[in-house]
mmCIF file of the N, C-alpha and C atoms, coordinates in Angstrom:
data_MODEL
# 
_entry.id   MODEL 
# 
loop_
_atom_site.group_PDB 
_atom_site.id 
_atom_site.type_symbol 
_atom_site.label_atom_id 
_atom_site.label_alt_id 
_atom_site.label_comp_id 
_atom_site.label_asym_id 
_atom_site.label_entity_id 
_atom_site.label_seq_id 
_atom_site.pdbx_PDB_ins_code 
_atom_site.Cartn_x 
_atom_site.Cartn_y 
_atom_site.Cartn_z 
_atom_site.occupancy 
_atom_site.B_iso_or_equiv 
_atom_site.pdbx_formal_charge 
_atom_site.auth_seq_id 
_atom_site.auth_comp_id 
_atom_site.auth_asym_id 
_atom_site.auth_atom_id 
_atom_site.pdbx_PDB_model_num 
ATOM 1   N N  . UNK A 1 1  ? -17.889 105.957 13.536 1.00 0.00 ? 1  UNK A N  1 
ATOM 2   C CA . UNK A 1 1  ? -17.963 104.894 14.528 1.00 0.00 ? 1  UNK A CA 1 
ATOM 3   C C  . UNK A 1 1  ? -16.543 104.357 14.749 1.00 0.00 ? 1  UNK A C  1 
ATOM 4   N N  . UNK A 1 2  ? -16.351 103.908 15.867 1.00 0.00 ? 2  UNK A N  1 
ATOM 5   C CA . UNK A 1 2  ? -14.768 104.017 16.143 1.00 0.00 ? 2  UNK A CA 1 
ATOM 6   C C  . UNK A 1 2  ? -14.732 102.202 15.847 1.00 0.00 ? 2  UNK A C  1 
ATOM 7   N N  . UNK A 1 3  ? -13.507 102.110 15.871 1.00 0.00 ? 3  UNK A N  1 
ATOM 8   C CA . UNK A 1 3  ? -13.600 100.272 15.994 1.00 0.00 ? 3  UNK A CA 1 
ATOM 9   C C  . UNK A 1 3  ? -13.763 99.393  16.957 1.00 0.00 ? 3  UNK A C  1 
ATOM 10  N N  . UNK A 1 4  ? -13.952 100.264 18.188 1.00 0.00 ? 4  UNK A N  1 
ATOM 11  C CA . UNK A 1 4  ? -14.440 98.844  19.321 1.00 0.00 ? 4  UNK A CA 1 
ATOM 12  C C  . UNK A 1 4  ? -15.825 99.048  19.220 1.00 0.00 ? 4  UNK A C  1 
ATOM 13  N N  . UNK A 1 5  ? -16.707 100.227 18.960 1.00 0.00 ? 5  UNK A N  1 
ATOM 14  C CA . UNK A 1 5  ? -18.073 100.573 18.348 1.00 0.00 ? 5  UNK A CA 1 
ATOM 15  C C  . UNK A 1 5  ? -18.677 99.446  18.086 1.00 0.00 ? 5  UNK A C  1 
ATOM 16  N N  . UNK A 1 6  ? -17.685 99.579  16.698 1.00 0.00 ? 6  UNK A N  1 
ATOM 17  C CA . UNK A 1 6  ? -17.992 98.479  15.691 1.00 0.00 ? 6  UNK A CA 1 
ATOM 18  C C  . UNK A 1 6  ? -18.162 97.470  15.706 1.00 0.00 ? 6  UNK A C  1 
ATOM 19  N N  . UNK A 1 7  ? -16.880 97.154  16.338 1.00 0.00 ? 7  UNK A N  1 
ATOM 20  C CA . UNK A 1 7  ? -16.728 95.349  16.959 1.00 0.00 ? 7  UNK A CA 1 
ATOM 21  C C  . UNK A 1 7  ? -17.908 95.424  18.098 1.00 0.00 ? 7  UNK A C  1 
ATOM 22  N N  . UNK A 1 8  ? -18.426 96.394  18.797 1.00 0.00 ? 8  UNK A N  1 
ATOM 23  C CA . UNK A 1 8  ? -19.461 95.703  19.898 1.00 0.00 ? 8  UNK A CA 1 
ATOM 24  C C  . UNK A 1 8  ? -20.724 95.340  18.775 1.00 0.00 ? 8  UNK A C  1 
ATOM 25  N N  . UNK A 1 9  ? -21.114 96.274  17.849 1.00 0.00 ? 9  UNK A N  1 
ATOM 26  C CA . UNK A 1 9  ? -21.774 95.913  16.937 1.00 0.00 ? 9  UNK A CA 1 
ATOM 27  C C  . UNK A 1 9  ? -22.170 94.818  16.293 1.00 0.00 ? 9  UNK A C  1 
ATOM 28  N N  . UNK A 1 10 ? -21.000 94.411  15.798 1.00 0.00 ? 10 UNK A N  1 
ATOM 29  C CA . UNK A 1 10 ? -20.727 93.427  15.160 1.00 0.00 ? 10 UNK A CA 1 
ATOM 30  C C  . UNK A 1 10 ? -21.465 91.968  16.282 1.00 0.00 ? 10 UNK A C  1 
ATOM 31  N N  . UNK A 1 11 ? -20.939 91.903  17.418 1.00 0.00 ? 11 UNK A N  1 
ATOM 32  C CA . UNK A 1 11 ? -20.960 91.274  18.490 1.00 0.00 ? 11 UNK A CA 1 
ATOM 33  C C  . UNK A 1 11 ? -22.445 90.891  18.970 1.00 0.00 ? 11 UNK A C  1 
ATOM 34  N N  . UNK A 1 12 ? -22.746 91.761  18.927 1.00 0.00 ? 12 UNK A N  1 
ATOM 35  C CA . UNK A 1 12 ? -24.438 92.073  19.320 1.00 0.00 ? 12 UNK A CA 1 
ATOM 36  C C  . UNK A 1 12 ? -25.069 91.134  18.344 1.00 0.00 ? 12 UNK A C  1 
ATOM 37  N N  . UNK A 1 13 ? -24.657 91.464  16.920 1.00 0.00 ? 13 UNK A N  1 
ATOM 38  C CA . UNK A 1 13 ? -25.702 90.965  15.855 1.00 0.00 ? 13 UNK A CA 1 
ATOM 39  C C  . UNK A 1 13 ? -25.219 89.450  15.612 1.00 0.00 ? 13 UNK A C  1 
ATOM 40  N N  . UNK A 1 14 ? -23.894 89.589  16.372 1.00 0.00 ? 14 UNK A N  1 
ATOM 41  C CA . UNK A 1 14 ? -23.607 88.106  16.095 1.00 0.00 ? 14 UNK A CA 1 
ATOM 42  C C  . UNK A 1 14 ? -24.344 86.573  17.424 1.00 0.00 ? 14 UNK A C  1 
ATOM 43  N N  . UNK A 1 15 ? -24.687 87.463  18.077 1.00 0.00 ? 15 UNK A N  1 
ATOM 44  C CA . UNK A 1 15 ? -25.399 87.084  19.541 1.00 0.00 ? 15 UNK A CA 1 
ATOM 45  C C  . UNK A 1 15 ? -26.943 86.868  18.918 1.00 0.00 ? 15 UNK A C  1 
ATOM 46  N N  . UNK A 1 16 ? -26.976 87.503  18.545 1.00 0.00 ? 16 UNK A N  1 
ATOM 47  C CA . UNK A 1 16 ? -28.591 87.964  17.911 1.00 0.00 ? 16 UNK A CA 1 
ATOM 48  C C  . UNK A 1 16 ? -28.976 86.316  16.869 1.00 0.00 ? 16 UNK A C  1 
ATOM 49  N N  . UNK A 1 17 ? -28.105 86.747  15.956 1.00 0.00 ? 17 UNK A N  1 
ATOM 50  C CA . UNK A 1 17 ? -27.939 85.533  14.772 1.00 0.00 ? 17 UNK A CA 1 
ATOM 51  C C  . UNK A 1 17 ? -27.943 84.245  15.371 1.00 0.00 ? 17 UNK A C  1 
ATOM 52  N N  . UNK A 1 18 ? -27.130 84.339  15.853 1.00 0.00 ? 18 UNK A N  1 
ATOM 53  C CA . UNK A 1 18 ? -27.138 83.003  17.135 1.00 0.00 ? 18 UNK A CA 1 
ATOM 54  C C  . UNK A 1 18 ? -28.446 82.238  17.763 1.00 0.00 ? 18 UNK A C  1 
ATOM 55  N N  . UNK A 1 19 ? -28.909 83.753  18.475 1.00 0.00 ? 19 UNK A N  1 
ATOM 56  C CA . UNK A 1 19 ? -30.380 83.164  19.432 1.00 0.00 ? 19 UNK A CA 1 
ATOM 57  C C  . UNK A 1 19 ? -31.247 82.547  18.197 1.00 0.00 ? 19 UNK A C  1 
ATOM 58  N N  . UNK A 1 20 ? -31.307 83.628  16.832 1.00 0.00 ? 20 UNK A N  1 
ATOM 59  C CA . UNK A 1 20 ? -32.373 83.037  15.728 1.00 0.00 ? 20 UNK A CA 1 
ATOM 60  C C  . UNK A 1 20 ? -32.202 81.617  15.414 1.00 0.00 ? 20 UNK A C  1 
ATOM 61  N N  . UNK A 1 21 ? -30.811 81.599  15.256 1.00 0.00 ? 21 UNK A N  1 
ATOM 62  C CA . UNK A 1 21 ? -30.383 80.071  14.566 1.00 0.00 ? 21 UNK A CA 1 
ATOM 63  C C  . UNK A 1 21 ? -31.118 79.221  15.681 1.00 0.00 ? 21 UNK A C  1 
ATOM 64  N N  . UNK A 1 22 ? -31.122 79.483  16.703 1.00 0.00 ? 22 UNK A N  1 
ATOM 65  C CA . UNK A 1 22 ? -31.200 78.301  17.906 1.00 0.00 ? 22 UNK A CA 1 
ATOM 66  C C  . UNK A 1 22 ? -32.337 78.276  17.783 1.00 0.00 ? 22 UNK A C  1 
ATOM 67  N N  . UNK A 1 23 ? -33.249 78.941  17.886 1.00 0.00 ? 23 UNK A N  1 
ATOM 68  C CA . UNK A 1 23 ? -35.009 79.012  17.611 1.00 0.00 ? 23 UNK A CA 1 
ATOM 69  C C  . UNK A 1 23 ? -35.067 78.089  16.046 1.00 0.00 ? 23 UNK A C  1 
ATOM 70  N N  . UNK A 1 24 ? -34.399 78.250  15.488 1.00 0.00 ? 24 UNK A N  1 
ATOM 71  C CA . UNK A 1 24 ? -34.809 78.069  13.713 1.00 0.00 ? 24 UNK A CA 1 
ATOM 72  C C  . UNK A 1 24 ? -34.771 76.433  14.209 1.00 0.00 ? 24 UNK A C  1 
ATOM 73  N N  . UNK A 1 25 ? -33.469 76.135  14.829 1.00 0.00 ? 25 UNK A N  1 
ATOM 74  C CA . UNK A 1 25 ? -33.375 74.578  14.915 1.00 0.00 ? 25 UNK A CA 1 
ATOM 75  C C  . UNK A 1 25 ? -34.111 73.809  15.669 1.00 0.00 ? 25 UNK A C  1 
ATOM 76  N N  . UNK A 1 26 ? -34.404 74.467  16.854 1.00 0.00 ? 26 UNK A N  1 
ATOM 77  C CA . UNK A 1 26 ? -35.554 73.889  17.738 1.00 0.00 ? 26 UNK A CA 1 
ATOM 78  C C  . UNK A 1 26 ? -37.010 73.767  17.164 1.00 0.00 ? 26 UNK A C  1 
ATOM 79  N N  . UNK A 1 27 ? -37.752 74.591  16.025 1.00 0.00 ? 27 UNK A N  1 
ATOM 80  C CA . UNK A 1 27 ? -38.879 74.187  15.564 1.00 0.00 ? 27 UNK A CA 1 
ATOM 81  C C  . UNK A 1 27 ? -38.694 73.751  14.090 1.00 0.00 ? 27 UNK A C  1 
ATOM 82  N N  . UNK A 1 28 ? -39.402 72.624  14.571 1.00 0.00 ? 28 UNK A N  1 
ATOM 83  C CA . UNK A 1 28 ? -39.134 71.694  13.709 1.00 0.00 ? 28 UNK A CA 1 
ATOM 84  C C  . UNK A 1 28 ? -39.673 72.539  11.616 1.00 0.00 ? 28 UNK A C  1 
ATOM 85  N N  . UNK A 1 29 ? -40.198 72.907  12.200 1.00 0.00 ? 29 UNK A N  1 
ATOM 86  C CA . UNK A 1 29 ? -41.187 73.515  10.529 1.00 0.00 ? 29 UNK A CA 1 
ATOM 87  C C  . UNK A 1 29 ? -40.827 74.665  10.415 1.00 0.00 ? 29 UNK A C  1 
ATOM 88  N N  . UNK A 1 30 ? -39.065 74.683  10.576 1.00 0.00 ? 30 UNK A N  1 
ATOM 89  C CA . UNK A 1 30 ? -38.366 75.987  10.125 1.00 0.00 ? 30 UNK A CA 1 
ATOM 90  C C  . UNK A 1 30 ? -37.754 75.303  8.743  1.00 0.00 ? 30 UNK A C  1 
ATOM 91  N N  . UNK A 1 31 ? -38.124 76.057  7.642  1.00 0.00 ? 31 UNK A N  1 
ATOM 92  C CA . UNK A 1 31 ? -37.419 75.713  6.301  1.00 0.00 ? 31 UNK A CA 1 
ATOM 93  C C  . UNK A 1 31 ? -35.254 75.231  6.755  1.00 0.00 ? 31 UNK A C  1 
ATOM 94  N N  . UNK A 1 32 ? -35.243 74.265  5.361  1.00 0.00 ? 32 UNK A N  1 
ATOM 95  C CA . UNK A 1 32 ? -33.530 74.245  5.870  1.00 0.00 ? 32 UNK A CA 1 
ATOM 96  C C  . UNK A 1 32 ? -32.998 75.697  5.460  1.00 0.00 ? 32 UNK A C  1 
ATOM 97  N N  . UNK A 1 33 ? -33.718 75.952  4.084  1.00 0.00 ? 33 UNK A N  1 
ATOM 98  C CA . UNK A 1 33 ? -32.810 77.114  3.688  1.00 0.00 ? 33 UNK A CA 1 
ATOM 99  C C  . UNK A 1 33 ? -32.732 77.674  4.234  1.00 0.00 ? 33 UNK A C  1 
ATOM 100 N N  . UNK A 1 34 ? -33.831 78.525  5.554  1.00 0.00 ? 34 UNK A N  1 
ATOM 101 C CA . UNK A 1 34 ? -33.886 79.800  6.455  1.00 0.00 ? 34 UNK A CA 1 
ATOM 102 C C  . UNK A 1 34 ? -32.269 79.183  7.385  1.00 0.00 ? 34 UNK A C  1 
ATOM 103 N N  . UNK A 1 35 ? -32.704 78.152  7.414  1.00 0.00 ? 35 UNK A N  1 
ATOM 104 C CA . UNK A 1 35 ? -30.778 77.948  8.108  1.00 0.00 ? 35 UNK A CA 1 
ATOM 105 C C  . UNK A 1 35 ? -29.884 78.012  8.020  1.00 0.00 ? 35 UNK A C  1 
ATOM 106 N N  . UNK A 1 36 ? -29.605 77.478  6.713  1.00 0.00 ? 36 UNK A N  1 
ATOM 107 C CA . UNK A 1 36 ? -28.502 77.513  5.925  1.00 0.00 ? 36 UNK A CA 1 
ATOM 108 C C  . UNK A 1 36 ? -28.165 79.396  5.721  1.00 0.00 ? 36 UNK A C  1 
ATOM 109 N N  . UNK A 1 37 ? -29.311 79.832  5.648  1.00 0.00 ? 37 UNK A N  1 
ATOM 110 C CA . UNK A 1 37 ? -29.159 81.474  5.648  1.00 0.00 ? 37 UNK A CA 1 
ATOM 111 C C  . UNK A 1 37 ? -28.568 82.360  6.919  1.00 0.00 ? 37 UNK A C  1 
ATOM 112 N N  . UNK A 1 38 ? -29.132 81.462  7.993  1.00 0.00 ? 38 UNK A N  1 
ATOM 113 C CA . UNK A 1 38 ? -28.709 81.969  9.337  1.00 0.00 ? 38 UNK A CA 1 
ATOM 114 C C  . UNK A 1 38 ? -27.205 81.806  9.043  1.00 0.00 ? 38 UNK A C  1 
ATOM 115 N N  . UNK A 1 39 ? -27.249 80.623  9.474  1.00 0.00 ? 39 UNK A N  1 
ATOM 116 C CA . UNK A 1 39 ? -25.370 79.862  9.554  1.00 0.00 ? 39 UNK A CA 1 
ATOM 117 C C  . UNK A 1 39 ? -24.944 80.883  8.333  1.00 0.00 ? 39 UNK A C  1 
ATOM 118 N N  . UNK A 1 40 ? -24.901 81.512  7.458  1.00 0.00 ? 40 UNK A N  1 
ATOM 119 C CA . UNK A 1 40 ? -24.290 81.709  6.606  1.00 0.00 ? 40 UNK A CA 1 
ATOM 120 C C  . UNK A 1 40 ? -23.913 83.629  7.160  1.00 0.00 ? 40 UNK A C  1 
ATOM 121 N N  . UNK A 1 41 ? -24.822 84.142  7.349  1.00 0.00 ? 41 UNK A N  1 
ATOM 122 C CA . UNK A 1 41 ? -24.952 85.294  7.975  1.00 0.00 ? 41 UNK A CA 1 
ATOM 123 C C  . UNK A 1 41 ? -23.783 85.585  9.207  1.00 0.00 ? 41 UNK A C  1 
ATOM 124 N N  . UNK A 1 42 ? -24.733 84.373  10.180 1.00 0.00 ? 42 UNK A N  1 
ATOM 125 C CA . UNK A 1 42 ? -23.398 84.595  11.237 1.00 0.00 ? 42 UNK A CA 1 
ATOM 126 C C  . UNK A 1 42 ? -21.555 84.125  10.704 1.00 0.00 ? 42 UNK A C  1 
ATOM 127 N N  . UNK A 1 43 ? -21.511 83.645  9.854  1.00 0.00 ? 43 UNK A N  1 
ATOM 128 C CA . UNK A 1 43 ? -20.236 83.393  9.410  1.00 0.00 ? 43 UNK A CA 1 
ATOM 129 C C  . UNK A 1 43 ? -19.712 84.448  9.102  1.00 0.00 ? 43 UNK A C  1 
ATOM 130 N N  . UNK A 1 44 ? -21.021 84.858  8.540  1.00 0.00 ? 44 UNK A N  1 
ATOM 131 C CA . UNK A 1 44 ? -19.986 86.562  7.760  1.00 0.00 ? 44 UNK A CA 1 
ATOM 132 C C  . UNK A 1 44 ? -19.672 87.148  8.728  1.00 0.00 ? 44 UNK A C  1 
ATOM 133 N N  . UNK A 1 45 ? -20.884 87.777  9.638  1.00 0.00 ? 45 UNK A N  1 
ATOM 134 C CA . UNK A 1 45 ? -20.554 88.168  10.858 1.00 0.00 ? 45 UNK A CA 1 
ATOM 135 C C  . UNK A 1 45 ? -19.372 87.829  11.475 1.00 0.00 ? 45 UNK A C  1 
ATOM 136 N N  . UNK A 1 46 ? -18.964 86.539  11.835 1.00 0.00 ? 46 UNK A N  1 
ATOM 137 C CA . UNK A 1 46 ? -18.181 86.294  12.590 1.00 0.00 ? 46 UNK A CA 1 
ATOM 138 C C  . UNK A 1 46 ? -16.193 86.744  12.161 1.00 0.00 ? 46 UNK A C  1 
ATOM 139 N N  . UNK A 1 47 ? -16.353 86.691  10.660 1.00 0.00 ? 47 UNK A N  1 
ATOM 140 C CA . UNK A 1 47 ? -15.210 87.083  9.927  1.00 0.00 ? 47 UNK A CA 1 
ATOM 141 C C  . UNK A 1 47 ? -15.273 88.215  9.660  1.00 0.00 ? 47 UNK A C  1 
ATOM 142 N N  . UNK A 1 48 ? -16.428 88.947  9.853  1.00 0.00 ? 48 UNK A N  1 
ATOM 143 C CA . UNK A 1 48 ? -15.954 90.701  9.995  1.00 0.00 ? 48 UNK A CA 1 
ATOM 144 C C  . UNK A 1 48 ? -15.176 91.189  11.333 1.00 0.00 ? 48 UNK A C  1 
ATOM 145 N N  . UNK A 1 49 ? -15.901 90.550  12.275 1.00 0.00 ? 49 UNK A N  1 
ATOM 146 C CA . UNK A 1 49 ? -15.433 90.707  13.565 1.00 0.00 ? 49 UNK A CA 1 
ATOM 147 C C  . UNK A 1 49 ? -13.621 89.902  13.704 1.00 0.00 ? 49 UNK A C  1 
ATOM 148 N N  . UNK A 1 50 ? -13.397 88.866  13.356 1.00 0.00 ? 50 UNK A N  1 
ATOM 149 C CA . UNK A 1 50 ? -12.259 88.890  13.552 1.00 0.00 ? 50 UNK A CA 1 
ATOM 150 C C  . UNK A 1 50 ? -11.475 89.373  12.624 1.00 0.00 ? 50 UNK A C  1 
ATOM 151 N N  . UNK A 1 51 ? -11.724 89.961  11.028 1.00 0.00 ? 51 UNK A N  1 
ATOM 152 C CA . UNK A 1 51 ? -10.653 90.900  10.659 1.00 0.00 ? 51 UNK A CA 1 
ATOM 153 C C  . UNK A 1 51 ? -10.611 92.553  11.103 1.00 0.00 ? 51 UNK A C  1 
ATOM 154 N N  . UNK A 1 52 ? -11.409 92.717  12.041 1.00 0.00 ? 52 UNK A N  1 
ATOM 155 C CA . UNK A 1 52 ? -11.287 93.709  13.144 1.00 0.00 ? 52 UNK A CA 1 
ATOM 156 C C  . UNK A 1 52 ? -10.619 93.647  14.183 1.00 0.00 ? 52 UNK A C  1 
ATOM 157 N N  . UNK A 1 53 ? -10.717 92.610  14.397 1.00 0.00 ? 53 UNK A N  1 
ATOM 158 C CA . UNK A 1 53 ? -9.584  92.068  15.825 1.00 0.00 ? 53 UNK A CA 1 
ATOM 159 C C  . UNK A 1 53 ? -8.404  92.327  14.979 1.00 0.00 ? 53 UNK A C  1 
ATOM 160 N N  . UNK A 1 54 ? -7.842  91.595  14.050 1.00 0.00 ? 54 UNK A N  1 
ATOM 161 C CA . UNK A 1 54 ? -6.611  91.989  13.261 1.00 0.00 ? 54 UNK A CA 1 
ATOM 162 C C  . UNK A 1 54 ? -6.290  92.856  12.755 1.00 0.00 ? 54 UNK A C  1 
ATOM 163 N N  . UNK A 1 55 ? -6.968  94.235  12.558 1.00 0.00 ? 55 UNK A N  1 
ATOM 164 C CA . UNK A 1 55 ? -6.383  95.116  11.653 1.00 0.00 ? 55 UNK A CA 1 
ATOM 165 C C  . UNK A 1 55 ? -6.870  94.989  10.378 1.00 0.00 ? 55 UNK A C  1 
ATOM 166 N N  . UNK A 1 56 ? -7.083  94.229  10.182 1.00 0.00 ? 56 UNK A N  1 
ATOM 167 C CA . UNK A 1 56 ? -7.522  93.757  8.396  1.00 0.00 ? 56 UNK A CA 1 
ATOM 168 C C  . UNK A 1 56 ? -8.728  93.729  8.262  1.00 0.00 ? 56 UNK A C  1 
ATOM 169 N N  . UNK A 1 57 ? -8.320  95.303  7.664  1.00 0.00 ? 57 UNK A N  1 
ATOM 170 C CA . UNK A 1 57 ? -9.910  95.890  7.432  1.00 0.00 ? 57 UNK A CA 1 
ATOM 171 C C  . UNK A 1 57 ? -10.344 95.936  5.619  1.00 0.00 ? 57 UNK A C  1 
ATOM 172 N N  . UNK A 1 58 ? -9.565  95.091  4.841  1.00 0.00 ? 58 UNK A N  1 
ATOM 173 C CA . UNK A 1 58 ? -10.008 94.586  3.605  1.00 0.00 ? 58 UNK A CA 1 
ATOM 174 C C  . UNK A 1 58 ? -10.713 93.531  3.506  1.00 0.00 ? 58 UNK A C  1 
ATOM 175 N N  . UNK A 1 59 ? -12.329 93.936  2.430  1.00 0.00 ? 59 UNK A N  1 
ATOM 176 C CA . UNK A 1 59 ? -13.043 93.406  2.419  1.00 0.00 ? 59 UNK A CA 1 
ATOM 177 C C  . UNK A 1 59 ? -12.475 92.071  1.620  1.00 0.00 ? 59 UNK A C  1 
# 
């Protein structure tokens, strides 16, 4: 998989993570932890994707 592949990849799931989080927060009788799990996910997400933008491809 090449690296803009990747990064669209990355991108997608980070879009994705996103829509969930927004659903999770809008009903009300979504556990916190399932949130705290979201938010935590897309973070990672979001710092894979920009040490792809940089070159810095150490985990």
């Amino acid at each position: 998989m090449t690296i803009q592949a990747h990064l669209v990849e990355l991108e997608r799931k980070h879009k994705t993570l996103e829509h969930e989080l927004h659903e999770a927060l809008v009903h009300l009788s979504t556990d916190d932890l399932q949130i705290v799990e979201l938010k935590r996910r897309k973070l990672m997400v979001k710092d894979q994707i920009e040490r792809l933008r940089h070159g810095d491809t150490l985990h």
